[in-house]
N, C-alpha and C positions, 0 to 999 in steps of 0.2 A: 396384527393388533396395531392401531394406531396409538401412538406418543401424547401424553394429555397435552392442551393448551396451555402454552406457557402462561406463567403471570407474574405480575410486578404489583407487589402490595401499593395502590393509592394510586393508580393507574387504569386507565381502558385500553383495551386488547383491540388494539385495529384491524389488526390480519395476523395470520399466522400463517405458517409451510412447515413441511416435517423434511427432515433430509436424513440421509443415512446414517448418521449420527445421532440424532436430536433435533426437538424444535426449534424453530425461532421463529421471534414474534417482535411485532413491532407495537410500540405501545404509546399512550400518550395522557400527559398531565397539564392542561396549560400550553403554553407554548412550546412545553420541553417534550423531544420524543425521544425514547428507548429505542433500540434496538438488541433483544437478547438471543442467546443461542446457550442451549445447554443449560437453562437457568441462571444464565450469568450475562451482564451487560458484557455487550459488544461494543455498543457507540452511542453516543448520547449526540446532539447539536448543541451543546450551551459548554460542551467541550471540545473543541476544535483545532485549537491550536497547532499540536502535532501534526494535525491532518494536513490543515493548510502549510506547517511549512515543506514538509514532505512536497507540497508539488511547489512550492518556490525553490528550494534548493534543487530538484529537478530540472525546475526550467532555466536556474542560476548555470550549472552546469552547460548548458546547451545554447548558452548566447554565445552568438556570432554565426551560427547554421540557421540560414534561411529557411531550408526545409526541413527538421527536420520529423522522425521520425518514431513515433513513440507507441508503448507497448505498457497501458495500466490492467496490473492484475488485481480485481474487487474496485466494486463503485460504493460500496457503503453508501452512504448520505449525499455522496457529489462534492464534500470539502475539498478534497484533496483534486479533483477534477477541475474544479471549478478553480483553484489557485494559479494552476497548470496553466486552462488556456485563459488566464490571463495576463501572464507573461509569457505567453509563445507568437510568434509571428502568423501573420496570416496564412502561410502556405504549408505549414503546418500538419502532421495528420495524428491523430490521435486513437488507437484501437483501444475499448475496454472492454476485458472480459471479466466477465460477471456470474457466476457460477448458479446463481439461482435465481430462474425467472422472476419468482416472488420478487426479492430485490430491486430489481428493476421495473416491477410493476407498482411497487408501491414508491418508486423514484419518480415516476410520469404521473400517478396520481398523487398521493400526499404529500410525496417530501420533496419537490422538485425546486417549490417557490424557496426554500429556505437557502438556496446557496445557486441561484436565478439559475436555474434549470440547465445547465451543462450539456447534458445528456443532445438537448437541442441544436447547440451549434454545431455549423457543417463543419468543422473538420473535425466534428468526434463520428466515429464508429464502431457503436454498442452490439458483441457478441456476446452470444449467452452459452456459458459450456467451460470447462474447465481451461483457465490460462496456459496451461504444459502444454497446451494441444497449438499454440500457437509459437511455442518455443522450437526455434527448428536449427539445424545444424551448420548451418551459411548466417553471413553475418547479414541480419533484417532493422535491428533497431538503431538508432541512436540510444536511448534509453528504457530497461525497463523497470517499473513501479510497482514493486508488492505491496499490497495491504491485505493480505489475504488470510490472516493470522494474527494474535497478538505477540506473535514475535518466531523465530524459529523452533525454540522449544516450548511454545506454547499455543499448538493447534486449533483453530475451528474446525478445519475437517483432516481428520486422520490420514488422507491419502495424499495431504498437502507433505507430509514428511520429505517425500521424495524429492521436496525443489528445495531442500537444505544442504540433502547429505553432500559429499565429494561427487557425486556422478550430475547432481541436479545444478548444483552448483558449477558444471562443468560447462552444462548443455547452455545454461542461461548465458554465460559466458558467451560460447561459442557462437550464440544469436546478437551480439553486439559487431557494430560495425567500430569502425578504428576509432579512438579516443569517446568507444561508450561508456556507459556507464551504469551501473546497476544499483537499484536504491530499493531499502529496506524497511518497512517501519516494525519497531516492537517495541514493548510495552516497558523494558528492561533491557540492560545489557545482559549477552550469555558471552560466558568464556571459552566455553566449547566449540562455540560456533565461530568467535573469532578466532581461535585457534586453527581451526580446520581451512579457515581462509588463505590465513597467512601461510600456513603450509603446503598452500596450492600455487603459491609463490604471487599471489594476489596482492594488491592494494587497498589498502582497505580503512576507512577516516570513520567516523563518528560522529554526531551533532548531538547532542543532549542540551537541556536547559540547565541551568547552575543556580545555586541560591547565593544572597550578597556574601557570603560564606567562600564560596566558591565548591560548593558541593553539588556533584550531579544531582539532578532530580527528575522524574517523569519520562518518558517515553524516549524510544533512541530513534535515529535516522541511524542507518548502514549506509554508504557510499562504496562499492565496490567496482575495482576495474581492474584490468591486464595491465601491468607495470612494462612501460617501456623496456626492453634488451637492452643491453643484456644484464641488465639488473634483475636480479630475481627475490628479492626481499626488504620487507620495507616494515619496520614497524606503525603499529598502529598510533595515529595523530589524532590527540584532541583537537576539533575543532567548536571551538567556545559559540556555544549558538548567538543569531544576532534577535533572540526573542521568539522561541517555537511558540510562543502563546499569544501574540499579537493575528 
């Protein structure tokens, strides 16, 4: 039995795909487009912020390496893509895997011009197929990029669990070349999850947005890395965003 077509009241349904969980659908009002999964927005464009600093503080990370080498799991809409190389150097290479055709077919048809087509430039290369599949046990990245989730305890697809726990969390590691780096994005902080970092004897920083308050607000960046020897522990640092929503 097929999964009905999703919808968004005051919206037209552009495409849609059924996955093993659930549909998602991509939808459109105006210049704003939807993207939902499970009956529930996934990403919108007129919200972006997050997205985009996610691939600045990525490629903040990684200046002063001419080449280096990167590893984005989920292309969403191309924000956080498109922030990426444009702060990276020309020699650059860029792999994103992208879990669901559909996605990337409606990135080369509809959604490409909104975040000038990414997906296009030569040093990206776009696979379709699950991110773990490219996570391998020798050190391959400079960096890599999850968006593949609204956060670690908050799934799009259920079988993503495994790149949280302590083992997944191991392996992604272990696919970092020296001084990489591993970056997160979710929708909230989870304390369970930073617990289990820290206990892995990881490093592990935070970016969140702040109100004139000074109270966290909106979406997290994760920054995780291997802590230099023979240090094995490192509490977690606020680092006060420079504007995720610019």
């Amino acid at each position: 039995m097929h999964s009905p077509q999703p919808s968004l009241p005051g919206y037209r349904l552009l495409a849609h795909t059924v996955t093993s969980d659930c549909p998602v659908g991509l939808h459109q009002r105006g210049r704003r487009y939807v993207i939902t999964a499970c009956s529930h927005t996934l990403m919108a464009n007129d919200d972006t912020g997050s997205e985009r600093a996610l691939g600045r503080v990525t490629a903040a990370f990684l200046r002063g390496n001419p080449r280096p080498r990167v590893l984005v799991g989920g292309l969403g809409m191309g924000f956080t893509l498109r922030a990426l190389l444009d702060r990276l150097p020309v020699r650059a290479r860029v792999v994103v895997s992208e879990l669901l055709p559909a996605i990337a077919r409606w990135n080369e048809q509809r959604l490409g011009h909104l975040s000038d087509h990414p997906i296009r430039d030569g040093r990206v290369e776009l696979r379709i197929g699950d991110v773990a599949r490219l996570i391998r046990s020798r050190p391959m990245w400079d960096a890599i990029v999850l968006d593949v989730d609204n956060g670690p305890e908050w799934l799009v697809q259920k079988r993503n669990s495994a790149l949280y726990g302590a083992a997944g969390l191991a392996r992604l590691v272990r696919s970092l070349r020296p001084r990489g780096i591993l970056l997160l994005w979710s929708a909230n902080r989870h304390s369970g999850f930073e617990r289990r970092v820290t206990r892995m004897g990881l490093g592990l920083r935070h970016v969140q947005e702040r109100t004139r308050k000074g109270d966290p607000v909106g979406p997290v960046l994760y920054a995780i890395r291997r802590l230099p020897a023979p240090q094995t522990h490192r509490p977690i640092s606020r680092v006060r965003s420079q504007g995720l929503n610019r």
